[in-house]
Backbone atoms as SQL, in Angstrom:
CREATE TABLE atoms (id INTEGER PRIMARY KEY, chain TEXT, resi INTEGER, resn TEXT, atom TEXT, x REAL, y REAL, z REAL);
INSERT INTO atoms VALUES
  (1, 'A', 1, 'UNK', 'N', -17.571, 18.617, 41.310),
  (2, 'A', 1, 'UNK', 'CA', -17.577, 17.168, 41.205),
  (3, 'A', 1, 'UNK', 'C', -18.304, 16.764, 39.923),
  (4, 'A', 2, 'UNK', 'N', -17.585, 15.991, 39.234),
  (5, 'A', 2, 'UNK', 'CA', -18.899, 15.544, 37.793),
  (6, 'A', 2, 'UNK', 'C', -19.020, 14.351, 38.268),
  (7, 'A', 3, 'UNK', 'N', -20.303, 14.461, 36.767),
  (8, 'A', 3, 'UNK', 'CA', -21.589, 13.189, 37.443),
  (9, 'A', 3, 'UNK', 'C', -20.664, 11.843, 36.815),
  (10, 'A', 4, 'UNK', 'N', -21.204, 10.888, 37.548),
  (11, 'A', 4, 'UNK', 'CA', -20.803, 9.533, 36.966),
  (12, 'A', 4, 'UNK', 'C', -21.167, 9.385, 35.793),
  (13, 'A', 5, 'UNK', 'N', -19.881, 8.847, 34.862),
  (14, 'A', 5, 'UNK', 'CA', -20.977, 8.499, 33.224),
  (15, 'A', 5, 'UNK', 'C', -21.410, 6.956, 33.202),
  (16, 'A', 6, 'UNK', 'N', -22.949, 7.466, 32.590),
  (17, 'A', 6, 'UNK', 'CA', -23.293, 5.729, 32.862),
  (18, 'A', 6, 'UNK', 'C', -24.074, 5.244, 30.988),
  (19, 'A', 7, 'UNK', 'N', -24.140, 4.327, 31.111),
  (20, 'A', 7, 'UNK', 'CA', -24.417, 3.984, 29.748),
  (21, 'A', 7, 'UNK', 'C', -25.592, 4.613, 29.178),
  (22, 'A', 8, 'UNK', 'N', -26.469, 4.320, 27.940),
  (23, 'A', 8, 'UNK', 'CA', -27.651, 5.053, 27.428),
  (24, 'A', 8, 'UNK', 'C', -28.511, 3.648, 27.855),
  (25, 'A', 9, 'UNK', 'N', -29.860, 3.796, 28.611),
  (26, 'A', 9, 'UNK', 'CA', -30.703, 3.091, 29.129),
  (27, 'A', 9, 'UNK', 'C', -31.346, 2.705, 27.698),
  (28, 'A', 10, 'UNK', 'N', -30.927, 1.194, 27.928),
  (29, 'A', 10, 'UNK', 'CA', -31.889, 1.045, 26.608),
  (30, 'A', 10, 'UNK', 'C', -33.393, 0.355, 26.649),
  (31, 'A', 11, 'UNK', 'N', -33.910, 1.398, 25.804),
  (32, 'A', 11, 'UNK', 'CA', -35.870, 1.381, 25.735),
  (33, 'A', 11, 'UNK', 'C', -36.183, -0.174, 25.778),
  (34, 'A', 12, 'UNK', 'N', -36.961, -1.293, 26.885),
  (35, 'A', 12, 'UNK', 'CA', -36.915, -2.009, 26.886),
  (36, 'A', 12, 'UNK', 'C', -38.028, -2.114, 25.617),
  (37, 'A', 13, 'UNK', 'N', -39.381, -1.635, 25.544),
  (38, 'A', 13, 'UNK', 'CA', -40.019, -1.382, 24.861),
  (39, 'A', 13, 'UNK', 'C', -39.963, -1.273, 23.543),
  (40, 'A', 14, 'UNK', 'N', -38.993, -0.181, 23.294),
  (41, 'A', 14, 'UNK', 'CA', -38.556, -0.431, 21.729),
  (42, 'A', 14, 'UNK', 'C', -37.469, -1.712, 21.406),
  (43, 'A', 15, 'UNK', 'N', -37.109, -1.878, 22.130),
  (44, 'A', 15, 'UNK', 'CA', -36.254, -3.796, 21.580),
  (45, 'A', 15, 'UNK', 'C', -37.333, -4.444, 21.466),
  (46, 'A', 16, 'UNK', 'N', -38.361, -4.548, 22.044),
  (47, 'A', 16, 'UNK', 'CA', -39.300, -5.636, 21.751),
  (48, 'A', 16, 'UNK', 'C', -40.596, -5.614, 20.885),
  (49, 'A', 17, 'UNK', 'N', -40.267, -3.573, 20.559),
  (50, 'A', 17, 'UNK', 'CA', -41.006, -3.353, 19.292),
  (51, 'A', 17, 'UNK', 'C', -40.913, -4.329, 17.923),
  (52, 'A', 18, 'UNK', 'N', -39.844, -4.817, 17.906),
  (53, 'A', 18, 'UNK', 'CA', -39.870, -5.774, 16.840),
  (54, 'A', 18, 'UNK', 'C', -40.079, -6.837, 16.801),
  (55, 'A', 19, 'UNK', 'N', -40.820, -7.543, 15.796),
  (56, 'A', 19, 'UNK', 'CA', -41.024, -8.800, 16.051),
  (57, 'A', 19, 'UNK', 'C', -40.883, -9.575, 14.701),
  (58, 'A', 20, 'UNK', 'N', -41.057, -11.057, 14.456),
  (59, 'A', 20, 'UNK', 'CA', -40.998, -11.889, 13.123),
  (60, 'A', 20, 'UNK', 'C', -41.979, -12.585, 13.053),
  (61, 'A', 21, 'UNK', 'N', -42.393, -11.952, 11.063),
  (62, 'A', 21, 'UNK', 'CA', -43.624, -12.842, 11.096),
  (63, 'A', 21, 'UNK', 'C', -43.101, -13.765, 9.584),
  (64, 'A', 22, 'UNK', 'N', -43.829, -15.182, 9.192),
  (65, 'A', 22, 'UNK', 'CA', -43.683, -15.927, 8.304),
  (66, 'A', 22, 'UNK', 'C', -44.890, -15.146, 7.233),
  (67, 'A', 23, 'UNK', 'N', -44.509, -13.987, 6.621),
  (68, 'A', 23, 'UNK', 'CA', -46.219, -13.363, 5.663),
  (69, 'A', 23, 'UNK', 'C', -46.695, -14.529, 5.093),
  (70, 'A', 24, 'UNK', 'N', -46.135, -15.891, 4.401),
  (71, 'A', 24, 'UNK', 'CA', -46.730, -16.526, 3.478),
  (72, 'A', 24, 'UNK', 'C', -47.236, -17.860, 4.492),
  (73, 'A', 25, 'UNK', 'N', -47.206, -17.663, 5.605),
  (74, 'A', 25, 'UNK', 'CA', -47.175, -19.049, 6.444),
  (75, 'A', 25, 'UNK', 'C', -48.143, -19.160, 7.365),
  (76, 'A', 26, 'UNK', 'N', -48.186, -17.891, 8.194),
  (77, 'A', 26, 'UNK', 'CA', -49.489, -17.729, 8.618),
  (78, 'A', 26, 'UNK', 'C', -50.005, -16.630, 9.602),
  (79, 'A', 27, 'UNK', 'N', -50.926, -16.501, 10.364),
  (80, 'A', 27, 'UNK', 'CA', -51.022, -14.720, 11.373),
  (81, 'A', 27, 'UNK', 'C', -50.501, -14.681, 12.235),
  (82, 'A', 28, 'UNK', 'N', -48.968, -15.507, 13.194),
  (83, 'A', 28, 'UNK', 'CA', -48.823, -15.571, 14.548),
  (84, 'A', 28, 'UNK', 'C', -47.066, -14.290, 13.742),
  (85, 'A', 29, 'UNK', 'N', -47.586, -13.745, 15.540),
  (86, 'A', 29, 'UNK', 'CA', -45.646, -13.436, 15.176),
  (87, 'A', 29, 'UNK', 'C', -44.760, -14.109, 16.639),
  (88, 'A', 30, 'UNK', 'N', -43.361, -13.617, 16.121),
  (89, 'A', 30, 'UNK', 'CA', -42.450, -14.055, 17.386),
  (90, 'A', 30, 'UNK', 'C', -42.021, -13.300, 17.722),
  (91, 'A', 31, 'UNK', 'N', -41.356, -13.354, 18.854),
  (92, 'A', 31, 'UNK', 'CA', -40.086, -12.217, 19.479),
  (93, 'A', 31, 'UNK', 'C', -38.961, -12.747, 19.363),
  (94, 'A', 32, 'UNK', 'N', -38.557, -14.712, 18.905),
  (95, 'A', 32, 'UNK', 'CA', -37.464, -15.060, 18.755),
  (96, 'A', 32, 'UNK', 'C', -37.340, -15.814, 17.494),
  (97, 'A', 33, 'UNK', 'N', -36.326, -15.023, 16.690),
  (98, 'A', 33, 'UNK', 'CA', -36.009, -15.910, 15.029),
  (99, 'A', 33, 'UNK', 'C', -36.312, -18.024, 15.508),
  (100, 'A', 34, 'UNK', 'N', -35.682, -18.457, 16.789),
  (101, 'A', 34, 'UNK', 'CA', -35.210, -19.259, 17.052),
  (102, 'A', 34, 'UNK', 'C', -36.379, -20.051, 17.271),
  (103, 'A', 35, 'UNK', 'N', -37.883, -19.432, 17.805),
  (104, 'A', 35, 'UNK', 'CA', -38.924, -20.182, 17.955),
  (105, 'A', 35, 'UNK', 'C', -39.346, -21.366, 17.190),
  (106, 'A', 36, 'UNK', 'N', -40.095, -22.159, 17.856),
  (107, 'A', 36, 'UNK', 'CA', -40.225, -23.605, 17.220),
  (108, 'A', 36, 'UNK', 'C', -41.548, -23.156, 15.922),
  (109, 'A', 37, 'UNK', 'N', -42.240, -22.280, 16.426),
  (110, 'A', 37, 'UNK', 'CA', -43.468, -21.723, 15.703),
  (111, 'A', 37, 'UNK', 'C', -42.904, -21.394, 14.306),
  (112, 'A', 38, 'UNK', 'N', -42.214, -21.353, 13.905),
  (113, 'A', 38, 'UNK', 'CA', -41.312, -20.860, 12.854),
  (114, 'A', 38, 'UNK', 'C', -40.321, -21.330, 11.965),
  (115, 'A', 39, 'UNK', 'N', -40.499, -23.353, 12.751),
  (116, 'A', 39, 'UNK', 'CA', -39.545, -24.180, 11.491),
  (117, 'A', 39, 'UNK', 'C', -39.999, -24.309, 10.159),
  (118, 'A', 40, 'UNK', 'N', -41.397, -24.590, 9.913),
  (119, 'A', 40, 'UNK', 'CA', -41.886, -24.660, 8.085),
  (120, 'A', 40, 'UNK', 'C', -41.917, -23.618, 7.768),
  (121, 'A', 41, 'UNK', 'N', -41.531, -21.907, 8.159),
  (122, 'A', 41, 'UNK', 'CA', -41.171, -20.732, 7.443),
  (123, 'A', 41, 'UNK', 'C', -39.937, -20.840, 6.560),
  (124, 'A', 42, 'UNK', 'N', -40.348, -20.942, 4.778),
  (125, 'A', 42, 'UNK', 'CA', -39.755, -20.630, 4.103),
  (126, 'A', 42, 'UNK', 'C', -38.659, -19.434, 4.017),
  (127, 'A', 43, 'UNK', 'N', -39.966, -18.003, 4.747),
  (128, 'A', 43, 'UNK', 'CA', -39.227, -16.780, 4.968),
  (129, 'A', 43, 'UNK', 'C', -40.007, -16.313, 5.524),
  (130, 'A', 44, 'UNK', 'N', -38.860, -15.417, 6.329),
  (131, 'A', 44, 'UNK', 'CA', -39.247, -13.939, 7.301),
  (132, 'A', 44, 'UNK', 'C', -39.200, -12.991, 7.539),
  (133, 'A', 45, 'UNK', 'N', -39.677, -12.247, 8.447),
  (134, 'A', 45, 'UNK', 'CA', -40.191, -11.058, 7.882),
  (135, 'A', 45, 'UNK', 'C', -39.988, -9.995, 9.562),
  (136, 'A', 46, 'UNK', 'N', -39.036, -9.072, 9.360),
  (137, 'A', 46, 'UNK', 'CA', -38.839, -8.157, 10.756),
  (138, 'A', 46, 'UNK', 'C', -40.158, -6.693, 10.548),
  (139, 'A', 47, 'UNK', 'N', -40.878, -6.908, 11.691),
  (140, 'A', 47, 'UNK', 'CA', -41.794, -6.435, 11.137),
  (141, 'A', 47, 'UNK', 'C', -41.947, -5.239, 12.760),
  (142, 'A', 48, 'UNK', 'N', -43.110, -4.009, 13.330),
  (143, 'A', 48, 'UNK', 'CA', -43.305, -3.887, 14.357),
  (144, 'A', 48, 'UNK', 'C', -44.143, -4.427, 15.271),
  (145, 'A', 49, 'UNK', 'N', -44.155, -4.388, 15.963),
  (146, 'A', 49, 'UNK', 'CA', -45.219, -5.412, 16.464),
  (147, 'A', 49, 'UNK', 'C', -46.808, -4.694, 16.559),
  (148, 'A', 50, 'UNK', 'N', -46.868, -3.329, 16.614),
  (149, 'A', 50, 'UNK', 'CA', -47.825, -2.346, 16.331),
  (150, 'A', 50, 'UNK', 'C', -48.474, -2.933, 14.779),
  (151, 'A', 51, 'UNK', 'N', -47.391, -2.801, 13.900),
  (152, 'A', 51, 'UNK', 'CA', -48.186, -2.706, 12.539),
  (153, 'A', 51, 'UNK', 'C', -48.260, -4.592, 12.745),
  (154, 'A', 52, 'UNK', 'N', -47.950, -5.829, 13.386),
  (155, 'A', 52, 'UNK', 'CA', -48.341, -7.136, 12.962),
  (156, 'A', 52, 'UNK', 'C', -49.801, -6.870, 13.988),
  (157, 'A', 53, 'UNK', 'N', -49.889, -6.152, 14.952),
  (158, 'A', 53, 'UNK', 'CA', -51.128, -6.556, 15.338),
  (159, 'A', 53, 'UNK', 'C', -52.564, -5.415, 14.637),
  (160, 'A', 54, 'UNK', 'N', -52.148, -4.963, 13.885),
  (161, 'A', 54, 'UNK', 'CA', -53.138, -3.958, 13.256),
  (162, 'A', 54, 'UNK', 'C', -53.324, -4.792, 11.759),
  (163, 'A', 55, 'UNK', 'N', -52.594, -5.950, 11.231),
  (164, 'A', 55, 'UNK', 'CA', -52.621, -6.743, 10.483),
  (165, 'A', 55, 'UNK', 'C', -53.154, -8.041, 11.030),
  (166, 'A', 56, 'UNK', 'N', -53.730, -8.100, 12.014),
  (167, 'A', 56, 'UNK', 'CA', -54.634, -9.652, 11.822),
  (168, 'A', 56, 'UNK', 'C', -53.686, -10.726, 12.754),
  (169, 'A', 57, 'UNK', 'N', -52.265, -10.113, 13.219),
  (170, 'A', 57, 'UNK', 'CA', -51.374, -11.185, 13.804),
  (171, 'A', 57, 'UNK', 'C', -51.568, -11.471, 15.187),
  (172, 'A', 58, 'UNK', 'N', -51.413, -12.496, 15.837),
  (173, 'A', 58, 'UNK', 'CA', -51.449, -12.910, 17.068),
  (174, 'A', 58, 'UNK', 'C', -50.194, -13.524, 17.489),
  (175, 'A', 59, 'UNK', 'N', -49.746, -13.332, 18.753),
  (176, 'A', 59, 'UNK', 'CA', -48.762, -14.142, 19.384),
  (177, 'A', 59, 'UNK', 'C', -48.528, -15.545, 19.346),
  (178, 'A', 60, 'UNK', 'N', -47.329, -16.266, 18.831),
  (179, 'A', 60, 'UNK', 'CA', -47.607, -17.012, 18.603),
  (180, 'A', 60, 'UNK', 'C', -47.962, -18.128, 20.084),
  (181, 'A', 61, 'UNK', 'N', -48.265, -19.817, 20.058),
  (182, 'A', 61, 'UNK', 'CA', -48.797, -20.353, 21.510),
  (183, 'A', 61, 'UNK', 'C', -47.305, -20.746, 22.016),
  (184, 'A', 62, 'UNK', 'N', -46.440, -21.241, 21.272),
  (185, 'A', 62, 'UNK', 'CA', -45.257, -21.486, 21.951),
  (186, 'A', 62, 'UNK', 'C', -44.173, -20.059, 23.111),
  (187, 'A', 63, 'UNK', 'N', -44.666, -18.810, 22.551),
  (188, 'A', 63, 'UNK', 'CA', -44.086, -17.931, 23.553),
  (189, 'A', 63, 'UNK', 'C', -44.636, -17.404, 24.319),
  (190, 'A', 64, 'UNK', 'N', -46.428, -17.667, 24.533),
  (191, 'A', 64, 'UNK', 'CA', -46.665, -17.161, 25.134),
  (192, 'A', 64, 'UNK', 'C', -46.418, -17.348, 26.792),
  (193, 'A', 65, 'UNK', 'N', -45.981, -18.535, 27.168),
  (194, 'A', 65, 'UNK', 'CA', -45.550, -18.044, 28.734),
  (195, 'A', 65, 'UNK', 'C', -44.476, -17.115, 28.805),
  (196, 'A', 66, 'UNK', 'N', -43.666, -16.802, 27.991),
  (197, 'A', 66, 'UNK', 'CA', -42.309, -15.933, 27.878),
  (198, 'A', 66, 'UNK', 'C', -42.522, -14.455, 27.999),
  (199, 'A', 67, 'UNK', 'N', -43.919, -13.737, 27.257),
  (200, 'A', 67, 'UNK', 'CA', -43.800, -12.684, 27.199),
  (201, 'A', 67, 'UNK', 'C', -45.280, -12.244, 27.214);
């Protein structure tokens, strides 16, 4: 009998390894391009979320009930 084929489990962890920060704007990051924290960003920046918090970054206040 073969096994059922089932999809590749994807690392919830590593999807949310990434995150966006504004470098010239200020220390928060996001998990969504779409966040309100993030309309006067000129530009952005896909960054890990390991290396934004070993850089001084904090979550930003608008997502934090989300995640």
């Amino acid at each position: 009998m073969l096994a059922p084929v089932t999809a590749p489990a994807v690392n919830a962890e590593a999807k949310a390894s990434k995150v966006i920060i504004a470098p010239h704007h200020g220390k928060k990051y996001h998990y969504s391009r779409g966040c309100r924290g993030l309309n006067h960003a000129r530009r952005t920046k896909k960054v890990t979320l390991k290396w934004a918090k070993q850089h001084g970054y904090k979550l930003c206040g608008w997502e934090k009930g989300y995640h």
